[in-house]
N, CA, C and O atoms as a Tripos MOL2 file, in Angstrom:
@<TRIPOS>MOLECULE
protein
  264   263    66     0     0
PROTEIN
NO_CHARGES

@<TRIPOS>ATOM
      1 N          -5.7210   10.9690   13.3680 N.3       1 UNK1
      2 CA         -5.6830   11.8850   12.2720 C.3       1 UNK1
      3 C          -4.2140   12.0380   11.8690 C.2       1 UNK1
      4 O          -3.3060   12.2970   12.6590 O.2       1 UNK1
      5 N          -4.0820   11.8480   10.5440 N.am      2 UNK2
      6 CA         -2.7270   11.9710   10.0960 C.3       2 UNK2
      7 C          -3.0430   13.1330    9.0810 C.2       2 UNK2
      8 O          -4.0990   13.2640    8.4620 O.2       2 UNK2
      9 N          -1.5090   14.2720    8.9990 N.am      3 UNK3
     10 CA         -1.8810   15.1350    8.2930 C.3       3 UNK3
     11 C          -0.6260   14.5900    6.4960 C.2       3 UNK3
     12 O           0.0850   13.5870    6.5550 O.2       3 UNK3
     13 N          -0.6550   15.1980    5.6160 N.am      4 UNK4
     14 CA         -0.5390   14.6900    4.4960 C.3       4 UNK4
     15 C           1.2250   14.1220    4.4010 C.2       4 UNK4
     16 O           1.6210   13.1930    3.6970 O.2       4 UNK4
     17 N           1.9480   14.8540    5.1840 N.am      5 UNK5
     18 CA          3.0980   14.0830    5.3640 C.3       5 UNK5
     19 C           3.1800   12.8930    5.9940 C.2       5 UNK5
     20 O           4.0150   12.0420    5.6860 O.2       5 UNK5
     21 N           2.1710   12.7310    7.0740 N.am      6 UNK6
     22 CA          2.6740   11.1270    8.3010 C.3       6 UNK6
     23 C           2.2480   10.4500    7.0260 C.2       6 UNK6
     24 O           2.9410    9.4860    6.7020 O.2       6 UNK6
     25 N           0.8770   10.8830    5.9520 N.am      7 UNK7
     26 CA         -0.0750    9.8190    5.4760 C.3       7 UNK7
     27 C           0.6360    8.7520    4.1930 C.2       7 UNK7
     28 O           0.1980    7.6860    3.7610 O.2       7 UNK7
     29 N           2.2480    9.7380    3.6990 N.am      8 UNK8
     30 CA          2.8880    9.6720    2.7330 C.3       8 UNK8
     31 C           3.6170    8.0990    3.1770 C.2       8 UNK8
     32 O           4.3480    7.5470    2.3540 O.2       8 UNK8
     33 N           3.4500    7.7000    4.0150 N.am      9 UNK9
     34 CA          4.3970    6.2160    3.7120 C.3       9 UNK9
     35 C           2.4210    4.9920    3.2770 C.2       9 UNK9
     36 O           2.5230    3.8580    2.8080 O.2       9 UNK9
     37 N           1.4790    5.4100    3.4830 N.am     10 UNK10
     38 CA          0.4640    4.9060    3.1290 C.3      10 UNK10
     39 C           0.2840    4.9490    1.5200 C.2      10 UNK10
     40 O           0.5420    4.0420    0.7290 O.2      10 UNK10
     41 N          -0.4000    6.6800    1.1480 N.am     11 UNK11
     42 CA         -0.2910    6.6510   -0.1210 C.3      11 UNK11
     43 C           0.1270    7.8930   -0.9710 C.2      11 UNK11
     44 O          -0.5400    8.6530   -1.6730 O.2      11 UNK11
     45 N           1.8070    7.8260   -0.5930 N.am     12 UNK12
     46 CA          2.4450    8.1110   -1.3800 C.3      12 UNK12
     47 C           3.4030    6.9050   -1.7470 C.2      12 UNK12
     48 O           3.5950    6.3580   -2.8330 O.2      12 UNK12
     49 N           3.8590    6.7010   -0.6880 N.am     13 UNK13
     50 CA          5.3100    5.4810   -0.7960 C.3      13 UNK13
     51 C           4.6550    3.8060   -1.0780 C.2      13 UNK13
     52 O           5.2030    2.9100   -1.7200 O.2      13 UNK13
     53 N           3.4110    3.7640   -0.4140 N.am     14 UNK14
     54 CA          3.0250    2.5790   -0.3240 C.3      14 UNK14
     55 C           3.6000    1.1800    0.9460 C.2      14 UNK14
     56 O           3.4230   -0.0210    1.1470 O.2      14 UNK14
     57 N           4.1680    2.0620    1.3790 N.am     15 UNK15
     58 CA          5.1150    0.7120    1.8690 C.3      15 UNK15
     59 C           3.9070    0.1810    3.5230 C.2      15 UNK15
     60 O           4.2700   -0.4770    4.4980 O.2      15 UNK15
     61 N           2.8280    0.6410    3.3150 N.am     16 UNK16
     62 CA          1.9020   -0.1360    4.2970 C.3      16 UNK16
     63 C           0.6840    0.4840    4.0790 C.2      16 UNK16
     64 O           0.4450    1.6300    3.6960 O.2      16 UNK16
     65 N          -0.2990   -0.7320    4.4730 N.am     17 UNK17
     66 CA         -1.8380   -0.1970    3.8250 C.3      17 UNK17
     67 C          -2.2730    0.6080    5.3930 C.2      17 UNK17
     68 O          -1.3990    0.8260    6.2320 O.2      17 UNK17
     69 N          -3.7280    0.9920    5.6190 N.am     18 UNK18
     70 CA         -3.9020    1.3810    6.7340 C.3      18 UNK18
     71 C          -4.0110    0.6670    7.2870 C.2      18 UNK18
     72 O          -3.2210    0.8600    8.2110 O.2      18 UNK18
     73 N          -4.5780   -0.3210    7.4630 N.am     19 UNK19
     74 CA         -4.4030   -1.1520    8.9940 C.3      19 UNK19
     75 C          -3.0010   -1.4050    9.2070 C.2      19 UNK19
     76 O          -2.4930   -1.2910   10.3230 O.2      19 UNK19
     77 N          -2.3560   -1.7430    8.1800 N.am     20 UNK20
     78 CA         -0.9140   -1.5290    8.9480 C.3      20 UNK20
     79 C          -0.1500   -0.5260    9.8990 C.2      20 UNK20
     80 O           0.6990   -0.8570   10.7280 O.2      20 UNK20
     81 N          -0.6710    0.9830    9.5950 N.am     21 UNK21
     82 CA         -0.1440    2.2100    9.8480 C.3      21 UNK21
     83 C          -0.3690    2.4130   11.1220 C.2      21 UNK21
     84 O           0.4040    2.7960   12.0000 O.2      21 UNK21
     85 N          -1.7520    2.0590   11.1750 N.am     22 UNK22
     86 CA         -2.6280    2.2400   12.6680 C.3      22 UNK22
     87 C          -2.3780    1.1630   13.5120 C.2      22 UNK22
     88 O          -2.2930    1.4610   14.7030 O.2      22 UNK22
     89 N          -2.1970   -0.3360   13.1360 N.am     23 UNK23
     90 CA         -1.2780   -0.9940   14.1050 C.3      23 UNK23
     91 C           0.0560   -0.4730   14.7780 C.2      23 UNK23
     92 O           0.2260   -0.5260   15.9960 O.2      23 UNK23
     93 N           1.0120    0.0470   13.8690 N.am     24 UNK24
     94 CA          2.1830    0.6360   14.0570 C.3      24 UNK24
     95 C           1.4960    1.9700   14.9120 C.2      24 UNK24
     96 O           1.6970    1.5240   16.0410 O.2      24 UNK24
     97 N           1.1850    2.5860   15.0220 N.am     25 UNK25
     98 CA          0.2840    3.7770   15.8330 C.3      25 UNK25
     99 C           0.3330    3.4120   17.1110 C.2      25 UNK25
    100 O           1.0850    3.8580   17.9770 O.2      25 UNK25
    101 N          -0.7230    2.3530   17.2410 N.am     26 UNK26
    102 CA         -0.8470    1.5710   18.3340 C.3      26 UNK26
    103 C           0.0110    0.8170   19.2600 C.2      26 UNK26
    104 O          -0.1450    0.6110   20.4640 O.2      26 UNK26
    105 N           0.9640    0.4380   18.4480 N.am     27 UNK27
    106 CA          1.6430   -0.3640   19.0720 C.3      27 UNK27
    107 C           2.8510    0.1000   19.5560 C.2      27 UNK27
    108 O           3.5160   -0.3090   20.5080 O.2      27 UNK27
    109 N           3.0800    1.1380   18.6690 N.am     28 UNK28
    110 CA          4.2750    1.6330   18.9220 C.3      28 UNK28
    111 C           4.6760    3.4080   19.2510 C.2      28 UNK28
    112 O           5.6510    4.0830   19.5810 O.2      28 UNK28
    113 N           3.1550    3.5950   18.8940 N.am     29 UNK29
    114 CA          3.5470    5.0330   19.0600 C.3      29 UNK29
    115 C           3.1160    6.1740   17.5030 C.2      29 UNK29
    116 O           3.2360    5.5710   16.4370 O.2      29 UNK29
    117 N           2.7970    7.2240   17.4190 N.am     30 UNK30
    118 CA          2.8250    8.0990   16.2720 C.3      30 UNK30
    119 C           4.5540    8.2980   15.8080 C.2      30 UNK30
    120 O           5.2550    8.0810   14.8200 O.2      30 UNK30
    121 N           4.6880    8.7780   17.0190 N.am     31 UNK31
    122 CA          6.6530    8.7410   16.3450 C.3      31 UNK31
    123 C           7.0010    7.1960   15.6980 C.2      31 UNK31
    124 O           7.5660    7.3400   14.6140 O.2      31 UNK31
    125 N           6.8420    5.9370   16.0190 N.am     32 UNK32
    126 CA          7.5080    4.8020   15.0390 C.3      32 UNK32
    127 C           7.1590    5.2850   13.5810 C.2      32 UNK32
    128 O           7.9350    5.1730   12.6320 O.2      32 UNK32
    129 N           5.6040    5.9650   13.5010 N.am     33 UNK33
    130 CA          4.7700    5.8040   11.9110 C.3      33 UNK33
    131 C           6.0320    7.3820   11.3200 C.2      33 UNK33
    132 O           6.7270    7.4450   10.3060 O.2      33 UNK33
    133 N           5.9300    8.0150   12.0170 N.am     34 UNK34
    134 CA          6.6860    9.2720   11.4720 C.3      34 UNK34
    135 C           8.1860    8.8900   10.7060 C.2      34 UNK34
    136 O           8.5730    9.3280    9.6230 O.2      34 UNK34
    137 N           9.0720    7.6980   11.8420 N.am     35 UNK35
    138 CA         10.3120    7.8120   11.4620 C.3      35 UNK35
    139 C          10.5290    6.7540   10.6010 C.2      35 UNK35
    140 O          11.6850    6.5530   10.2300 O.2      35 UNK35
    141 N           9.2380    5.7220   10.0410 N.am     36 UNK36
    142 CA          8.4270    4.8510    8.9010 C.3      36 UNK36
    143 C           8.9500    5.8560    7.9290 C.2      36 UNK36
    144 O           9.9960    5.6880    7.3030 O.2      36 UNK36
    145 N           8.0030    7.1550    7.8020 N.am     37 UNK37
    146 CA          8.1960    8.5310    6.5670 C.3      37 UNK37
    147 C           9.1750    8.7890    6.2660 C.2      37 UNK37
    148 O           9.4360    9.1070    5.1060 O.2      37 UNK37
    149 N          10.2700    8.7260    7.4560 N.am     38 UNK38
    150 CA         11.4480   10.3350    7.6550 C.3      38 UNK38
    151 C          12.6130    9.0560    7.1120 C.2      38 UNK38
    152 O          13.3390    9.3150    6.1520 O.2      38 UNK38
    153 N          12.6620    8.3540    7.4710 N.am     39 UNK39
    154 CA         13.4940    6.5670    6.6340 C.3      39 UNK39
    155 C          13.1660    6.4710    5.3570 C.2      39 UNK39
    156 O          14.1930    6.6600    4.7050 O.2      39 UNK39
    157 N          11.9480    6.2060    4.4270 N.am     40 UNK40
    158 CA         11.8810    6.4250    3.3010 C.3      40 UNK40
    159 C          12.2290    7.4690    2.3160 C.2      40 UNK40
    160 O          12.6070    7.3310    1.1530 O.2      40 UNK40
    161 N          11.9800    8.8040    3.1790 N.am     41 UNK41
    162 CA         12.1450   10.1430    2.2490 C.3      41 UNK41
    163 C          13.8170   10.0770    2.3070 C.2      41 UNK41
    164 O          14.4420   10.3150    1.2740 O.2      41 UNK41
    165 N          14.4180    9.7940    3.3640 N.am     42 UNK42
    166 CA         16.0570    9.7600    3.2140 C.3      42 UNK42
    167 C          16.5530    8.7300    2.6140 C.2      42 UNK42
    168 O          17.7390    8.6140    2.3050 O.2      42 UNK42
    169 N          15.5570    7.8060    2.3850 N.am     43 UNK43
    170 CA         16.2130    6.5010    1.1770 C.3      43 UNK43
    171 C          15.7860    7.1300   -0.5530 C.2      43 UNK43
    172 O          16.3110    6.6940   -1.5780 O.2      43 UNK43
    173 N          15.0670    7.8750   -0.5190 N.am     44 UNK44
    174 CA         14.7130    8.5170   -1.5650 C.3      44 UNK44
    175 C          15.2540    9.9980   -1.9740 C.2      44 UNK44
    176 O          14.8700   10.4370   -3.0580 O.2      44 UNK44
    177 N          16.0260   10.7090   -1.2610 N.am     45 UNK45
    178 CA         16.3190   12.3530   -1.1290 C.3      45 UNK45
    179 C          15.9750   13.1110   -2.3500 C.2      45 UNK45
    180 O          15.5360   14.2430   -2.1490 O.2      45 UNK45
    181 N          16.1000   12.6590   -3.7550 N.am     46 UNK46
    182 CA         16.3100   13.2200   -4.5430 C.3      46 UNK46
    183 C          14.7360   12.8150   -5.5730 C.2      46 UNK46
    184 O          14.5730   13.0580   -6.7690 O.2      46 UNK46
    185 N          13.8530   12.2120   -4.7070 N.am     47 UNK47
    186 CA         12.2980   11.8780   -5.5670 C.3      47 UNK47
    187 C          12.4840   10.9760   -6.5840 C.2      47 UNK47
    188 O          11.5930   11.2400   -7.3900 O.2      47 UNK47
    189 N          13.3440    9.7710   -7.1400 N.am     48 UNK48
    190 CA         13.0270    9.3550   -7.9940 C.3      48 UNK48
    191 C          12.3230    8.2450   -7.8640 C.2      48 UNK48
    192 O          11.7310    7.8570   -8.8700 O.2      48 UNK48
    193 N          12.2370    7.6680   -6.9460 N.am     49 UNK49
    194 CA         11.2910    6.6360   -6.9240 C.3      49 UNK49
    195 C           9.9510    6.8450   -6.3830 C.2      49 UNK49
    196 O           9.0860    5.9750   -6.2800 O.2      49 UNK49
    197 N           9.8810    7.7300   -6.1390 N.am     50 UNK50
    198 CA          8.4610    8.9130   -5.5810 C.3      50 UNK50
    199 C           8.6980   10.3200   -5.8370 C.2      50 UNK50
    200 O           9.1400   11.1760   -5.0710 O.2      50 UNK50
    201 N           8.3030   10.4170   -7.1250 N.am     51 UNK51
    202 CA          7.9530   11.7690   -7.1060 C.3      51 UNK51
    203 C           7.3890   12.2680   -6.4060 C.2      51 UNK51
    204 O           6.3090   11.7980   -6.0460 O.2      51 UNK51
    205 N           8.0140   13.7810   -5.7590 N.am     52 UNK52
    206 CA          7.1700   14.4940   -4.7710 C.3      52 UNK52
    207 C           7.4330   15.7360   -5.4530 C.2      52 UNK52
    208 O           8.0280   15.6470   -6.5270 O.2      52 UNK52
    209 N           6.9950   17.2500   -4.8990 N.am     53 UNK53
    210 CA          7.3470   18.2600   -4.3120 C.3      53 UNK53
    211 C           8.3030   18.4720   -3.4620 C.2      53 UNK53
    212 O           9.1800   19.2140   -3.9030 O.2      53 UNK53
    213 N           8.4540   18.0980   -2.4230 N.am     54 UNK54
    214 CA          9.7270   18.4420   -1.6330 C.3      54 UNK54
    215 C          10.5610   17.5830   -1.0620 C.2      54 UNK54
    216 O           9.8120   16.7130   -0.6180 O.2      54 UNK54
    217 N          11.5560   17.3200   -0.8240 N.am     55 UNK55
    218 CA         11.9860   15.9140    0.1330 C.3      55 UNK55
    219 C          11.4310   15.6950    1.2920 C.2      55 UNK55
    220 O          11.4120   14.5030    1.5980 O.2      55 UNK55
    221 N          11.1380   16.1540    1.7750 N.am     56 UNK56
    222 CA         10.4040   16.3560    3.5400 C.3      56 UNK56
    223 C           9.2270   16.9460    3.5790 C.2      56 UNK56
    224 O           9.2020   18.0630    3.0620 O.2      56 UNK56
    225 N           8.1890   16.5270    4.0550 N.am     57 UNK57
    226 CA          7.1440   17.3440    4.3120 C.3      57 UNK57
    227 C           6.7670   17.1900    6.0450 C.2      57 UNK57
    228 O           7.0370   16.1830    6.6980 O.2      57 UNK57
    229 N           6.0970   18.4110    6.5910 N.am     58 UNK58
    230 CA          5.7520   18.3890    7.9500 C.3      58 UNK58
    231 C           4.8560   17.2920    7.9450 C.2      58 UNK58
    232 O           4.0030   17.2360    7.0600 O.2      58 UNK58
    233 N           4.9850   15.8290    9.3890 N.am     59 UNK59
    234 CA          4.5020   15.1770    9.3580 C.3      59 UNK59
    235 C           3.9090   15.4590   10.9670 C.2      59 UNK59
    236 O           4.5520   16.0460   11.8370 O.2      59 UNK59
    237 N           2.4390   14.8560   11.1410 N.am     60 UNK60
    238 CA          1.7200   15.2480   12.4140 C.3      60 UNK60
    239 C           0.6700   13.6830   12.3310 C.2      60 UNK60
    240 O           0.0980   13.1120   11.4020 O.2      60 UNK60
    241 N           0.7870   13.4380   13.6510 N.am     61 UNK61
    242 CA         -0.3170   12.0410   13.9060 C.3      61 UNK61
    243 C          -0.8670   12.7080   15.0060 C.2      61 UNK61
    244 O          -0.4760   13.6370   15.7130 O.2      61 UNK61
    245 N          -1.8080   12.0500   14.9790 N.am     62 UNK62
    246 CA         -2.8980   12.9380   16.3700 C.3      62 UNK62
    247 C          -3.9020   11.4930   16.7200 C.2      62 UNK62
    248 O          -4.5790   10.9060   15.8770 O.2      62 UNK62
    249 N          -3.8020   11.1850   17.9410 N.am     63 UNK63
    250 CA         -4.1490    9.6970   18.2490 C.3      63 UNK63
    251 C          -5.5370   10.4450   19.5790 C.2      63 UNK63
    252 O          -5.4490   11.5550   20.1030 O.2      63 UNK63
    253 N          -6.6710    9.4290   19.8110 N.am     64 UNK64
    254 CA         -7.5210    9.7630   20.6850 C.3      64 UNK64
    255 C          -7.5830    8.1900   21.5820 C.2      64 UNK64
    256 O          -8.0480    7.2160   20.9900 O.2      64 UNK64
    257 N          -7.1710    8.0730   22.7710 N.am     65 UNK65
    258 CA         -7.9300    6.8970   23.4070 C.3      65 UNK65
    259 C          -9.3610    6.8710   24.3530 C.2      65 UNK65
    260 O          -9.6520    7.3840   25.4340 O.2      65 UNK65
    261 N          -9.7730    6.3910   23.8110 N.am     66 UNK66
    262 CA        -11.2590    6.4580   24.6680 C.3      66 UNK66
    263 C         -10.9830    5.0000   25.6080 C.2      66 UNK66
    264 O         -11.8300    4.6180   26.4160 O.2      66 UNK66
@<TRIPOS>BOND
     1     1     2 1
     2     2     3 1
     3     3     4 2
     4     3     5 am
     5     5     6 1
     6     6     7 1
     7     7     8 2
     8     7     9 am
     9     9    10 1
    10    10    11 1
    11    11    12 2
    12    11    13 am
    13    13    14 1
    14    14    15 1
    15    15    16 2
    16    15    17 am
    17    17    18 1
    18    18    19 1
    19    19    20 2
    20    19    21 am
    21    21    22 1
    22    22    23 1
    23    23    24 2
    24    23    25 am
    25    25    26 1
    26    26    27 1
    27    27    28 2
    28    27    29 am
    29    29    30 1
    30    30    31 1
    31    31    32 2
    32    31    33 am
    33    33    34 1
    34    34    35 1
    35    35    36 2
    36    35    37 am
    37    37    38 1
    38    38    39 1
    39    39    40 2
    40    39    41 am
    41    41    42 1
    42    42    43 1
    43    43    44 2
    44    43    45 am
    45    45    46 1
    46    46    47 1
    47    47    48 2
    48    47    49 am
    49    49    50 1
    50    50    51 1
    51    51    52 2
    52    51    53 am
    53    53    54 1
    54    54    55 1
    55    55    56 2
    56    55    57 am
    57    57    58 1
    58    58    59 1
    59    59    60 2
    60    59    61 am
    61    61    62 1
    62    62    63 1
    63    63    64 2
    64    63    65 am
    65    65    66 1
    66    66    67 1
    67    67    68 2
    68    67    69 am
    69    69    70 1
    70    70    71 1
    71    71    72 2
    72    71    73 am
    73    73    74 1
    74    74    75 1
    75    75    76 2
    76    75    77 am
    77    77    78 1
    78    78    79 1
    79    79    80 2
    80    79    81 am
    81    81    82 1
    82    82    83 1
    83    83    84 2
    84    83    85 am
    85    85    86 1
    86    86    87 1
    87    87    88 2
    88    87    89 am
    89    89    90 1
    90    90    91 1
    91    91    92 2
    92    91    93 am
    93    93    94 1
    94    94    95 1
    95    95    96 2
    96    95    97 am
    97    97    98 1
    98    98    99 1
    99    99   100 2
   100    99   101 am
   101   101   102 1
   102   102   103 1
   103   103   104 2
   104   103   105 am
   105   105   106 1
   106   106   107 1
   107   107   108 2
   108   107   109 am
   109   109   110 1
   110   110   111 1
   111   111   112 2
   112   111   113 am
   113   113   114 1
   114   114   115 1
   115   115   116 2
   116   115   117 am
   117   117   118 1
   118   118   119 1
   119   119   120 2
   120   119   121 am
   121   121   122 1
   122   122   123 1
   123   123   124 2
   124   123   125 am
   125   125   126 1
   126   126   127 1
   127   127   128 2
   128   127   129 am
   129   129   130 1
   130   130   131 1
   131   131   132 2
   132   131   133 am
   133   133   134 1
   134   134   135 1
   135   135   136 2
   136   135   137 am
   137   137   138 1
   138   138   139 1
   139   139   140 2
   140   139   141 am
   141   141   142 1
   142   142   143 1
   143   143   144 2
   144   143   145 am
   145   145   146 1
   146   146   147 1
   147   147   148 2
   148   147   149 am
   149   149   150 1
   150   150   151 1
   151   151   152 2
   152   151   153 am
   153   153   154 1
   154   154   155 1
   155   155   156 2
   156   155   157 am
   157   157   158 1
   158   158   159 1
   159   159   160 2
   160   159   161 am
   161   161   162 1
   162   162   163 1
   163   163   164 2
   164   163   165 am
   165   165   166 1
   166   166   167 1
   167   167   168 2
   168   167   169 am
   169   169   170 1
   170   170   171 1
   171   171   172 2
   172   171   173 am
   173   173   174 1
   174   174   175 1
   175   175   176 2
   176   175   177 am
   177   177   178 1
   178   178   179 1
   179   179   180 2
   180   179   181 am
   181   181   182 1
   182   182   183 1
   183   183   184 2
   184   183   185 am
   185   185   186 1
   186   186   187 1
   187   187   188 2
   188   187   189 am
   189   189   190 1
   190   190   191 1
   191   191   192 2
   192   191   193 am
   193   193   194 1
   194   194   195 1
   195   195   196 2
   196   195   197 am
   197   197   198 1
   198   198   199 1
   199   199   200 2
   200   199   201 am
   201   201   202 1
   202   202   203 1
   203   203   204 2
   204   203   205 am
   205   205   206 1
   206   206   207 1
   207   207   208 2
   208   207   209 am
   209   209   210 1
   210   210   211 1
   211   211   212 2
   212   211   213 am
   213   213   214 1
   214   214   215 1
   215   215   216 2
   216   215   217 am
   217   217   218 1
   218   218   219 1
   219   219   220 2
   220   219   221 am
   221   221   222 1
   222   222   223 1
   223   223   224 2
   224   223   225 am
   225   225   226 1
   226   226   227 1
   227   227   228 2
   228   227   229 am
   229   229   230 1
   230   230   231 1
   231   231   232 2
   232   231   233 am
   233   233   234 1
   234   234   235 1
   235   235   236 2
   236   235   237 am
   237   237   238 1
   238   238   239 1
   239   239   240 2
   240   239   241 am
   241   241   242 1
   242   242   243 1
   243   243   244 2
   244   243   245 am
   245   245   246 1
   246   246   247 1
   247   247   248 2
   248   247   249 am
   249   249   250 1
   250   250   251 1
   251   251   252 2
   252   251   253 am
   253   253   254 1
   254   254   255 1
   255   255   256 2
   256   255   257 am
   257   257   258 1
   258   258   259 1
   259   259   260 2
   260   259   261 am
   261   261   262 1
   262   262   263 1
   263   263   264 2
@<TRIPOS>SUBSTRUCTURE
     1 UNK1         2 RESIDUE 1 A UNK
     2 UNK2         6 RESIDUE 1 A UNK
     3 UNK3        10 RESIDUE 1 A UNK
     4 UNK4        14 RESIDUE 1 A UNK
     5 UNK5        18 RESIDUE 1 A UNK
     6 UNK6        22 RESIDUE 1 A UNK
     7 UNK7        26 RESIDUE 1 A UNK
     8 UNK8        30 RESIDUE 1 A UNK
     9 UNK9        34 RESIDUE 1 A UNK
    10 UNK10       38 RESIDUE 1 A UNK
    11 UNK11       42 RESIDUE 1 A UNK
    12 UNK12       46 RESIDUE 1 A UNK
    13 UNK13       50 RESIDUE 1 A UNK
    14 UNK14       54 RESIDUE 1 A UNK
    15 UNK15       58 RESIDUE 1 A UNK
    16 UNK16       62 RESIDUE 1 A UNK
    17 UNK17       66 RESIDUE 1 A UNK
    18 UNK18       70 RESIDUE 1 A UNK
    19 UNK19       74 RESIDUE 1 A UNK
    20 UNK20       78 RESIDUE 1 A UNK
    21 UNK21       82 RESIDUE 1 A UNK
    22 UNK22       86 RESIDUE 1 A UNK
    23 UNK23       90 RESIDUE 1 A UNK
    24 UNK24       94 RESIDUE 1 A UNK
    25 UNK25       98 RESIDUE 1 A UNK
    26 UNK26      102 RESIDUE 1 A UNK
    27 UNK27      106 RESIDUE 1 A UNK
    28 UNK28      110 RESIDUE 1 A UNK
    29 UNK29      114 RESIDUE 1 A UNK
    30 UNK30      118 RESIDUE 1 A UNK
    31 UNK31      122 RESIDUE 1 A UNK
    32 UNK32      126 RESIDUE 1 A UNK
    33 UNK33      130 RESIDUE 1 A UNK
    34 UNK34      134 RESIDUE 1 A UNK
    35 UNK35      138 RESIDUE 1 A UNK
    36 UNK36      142 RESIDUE 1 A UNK
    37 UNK37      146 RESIDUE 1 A UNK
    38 UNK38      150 RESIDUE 1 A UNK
    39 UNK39      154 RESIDUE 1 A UNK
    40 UNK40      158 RESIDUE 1 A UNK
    41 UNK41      162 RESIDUE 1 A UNK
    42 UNK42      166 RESIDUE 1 A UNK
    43 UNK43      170 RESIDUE 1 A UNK
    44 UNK44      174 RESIDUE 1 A UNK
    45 UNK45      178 RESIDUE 1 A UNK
    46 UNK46      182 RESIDUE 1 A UNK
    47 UNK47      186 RESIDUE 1 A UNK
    48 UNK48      190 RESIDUE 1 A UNK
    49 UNK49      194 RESIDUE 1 A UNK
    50 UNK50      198 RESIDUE 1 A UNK
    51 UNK51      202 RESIDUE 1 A UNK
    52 UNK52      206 RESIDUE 1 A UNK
    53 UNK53      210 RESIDUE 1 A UNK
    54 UNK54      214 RESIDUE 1 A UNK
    55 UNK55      218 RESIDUE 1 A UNK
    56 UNK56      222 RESIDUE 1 A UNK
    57 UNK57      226 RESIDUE 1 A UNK
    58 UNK58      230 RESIDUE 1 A UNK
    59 UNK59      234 RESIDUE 1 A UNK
    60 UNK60      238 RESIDUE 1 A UNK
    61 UNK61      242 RESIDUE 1 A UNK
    62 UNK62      246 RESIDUE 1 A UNK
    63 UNK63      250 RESIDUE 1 A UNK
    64 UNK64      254 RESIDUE 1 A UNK
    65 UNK65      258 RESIDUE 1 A UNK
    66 UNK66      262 RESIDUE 1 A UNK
């Protein structure tokens, strides 16, 4: 479960579809997919190539292994 900030490098930024995101999840962890977000929004600070609302939004991944 990603909440609407982790989900922003999917579809806000675009820069990976979901199976990409959830590989990166997997492979590397919820923090790699977060600092995916927290790298784009600081290549962007000021929204012009993504309009947002805020520069930063709270980002949360929540992973289950069965």
């Amino acid at each position: 479960m990603l909440s609407d900030g982790a989900s922003r490098l999917v579809d806000r930024f675009h820069l990976a579809d979901w199976a990409e995101a959830l590989k990166l999840i997997r492979d590397h962890g919820p923090a790699a997919l977060i600092r995916e977000v927290r790298t784009a929004e600081l290549s962007d600070a000021d929204g012009q190539r993504w309009p947002r609302g805020k520069a930063h939004d709270d980002a949360a991944v929540a992973t289950v292994t069965l």
